[in-house]
C-alpha positions in Angstrom: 0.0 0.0 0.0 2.5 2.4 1.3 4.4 1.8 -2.4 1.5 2.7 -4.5 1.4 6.1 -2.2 4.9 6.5 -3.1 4.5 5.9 -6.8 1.1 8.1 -6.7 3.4 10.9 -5.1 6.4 10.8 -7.4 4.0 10.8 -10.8 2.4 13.7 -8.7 5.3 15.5 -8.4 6.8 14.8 -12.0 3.2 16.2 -13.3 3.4 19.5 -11.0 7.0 19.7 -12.7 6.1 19.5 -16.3 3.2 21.6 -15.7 4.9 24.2 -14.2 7.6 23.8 -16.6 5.1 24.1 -19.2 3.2 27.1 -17.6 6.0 29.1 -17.6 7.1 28.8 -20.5 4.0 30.3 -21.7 4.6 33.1 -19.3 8.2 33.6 -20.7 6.7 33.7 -23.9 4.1 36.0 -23.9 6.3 38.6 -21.8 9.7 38.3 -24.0 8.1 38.2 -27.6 4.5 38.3 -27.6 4.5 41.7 -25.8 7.2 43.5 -27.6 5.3 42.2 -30.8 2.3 44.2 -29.3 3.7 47.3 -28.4 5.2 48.1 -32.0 1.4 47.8 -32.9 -0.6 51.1 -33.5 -2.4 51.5 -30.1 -6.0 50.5 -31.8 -4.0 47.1 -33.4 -2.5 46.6 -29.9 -5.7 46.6 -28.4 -7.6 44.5 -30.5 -4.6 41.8 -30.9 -4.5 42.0 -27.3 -8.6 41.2 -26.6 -8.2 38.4 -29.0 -5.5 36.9 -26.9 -7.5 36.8 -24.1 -10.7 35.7 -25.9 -8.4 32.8 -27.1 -6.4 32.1 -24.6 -9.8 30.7 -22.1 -9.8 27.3 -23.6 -9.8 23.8 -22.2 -6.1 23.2 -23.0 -4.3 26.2 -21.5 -6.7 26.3 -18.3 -6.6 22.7 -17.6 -2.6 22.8 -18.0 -3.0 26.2 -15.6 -5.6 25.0 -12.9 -4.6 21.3 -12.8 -1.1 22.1 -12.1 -1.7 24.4 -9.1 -3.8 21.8 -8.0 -1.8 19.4 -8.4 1.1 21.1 -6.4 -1.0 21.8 -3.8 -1.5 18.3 -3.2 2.0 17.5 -3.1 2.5 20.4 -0.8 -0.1 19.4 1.5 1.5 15.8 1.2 5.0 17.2 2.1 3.8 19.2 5.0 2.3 16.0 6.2 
């Protein structure tokens, strides 16, 4: 029993890796080259670019990567703190 726990945990902690891996890459994306793209728009473009992103962005992909991971760290945190 106490090795499936252990195996649970480790595959736990490798997904709360990639995901956060995975996460911020996004974020290093979007701040490095996505927003310097953006601000050599015209201020109207920029705007309107921008709203899409966000518009696009709320899909099932990006917030199941974003929410499972945090949830999925918690548990290893509350796990660890245990």
């Amino acid at each position: 029993m106490m090795e499936l726990l252990a195996s649970l945990l480790e595959r736990a902690m490798a997904m709360a890796l990639l995901g956060s891996a995975l996460v911020a890459g996004i974020f290093f994306a979007f701040s490095n080259f996505i927003m310097q793209a953006l601000a050599r728009l015209e201020p109207r473009a920029g705007i309107a670019a921008m709203q899409s992103i966000n518009v696009t962005v709320l899909n099932r992909g990006f917030l199941g990567l974003f929410v499972g991971t945090a949830l999925v760290a918690m548990l290893v945190a509350l796990d660890a703190a245990l």
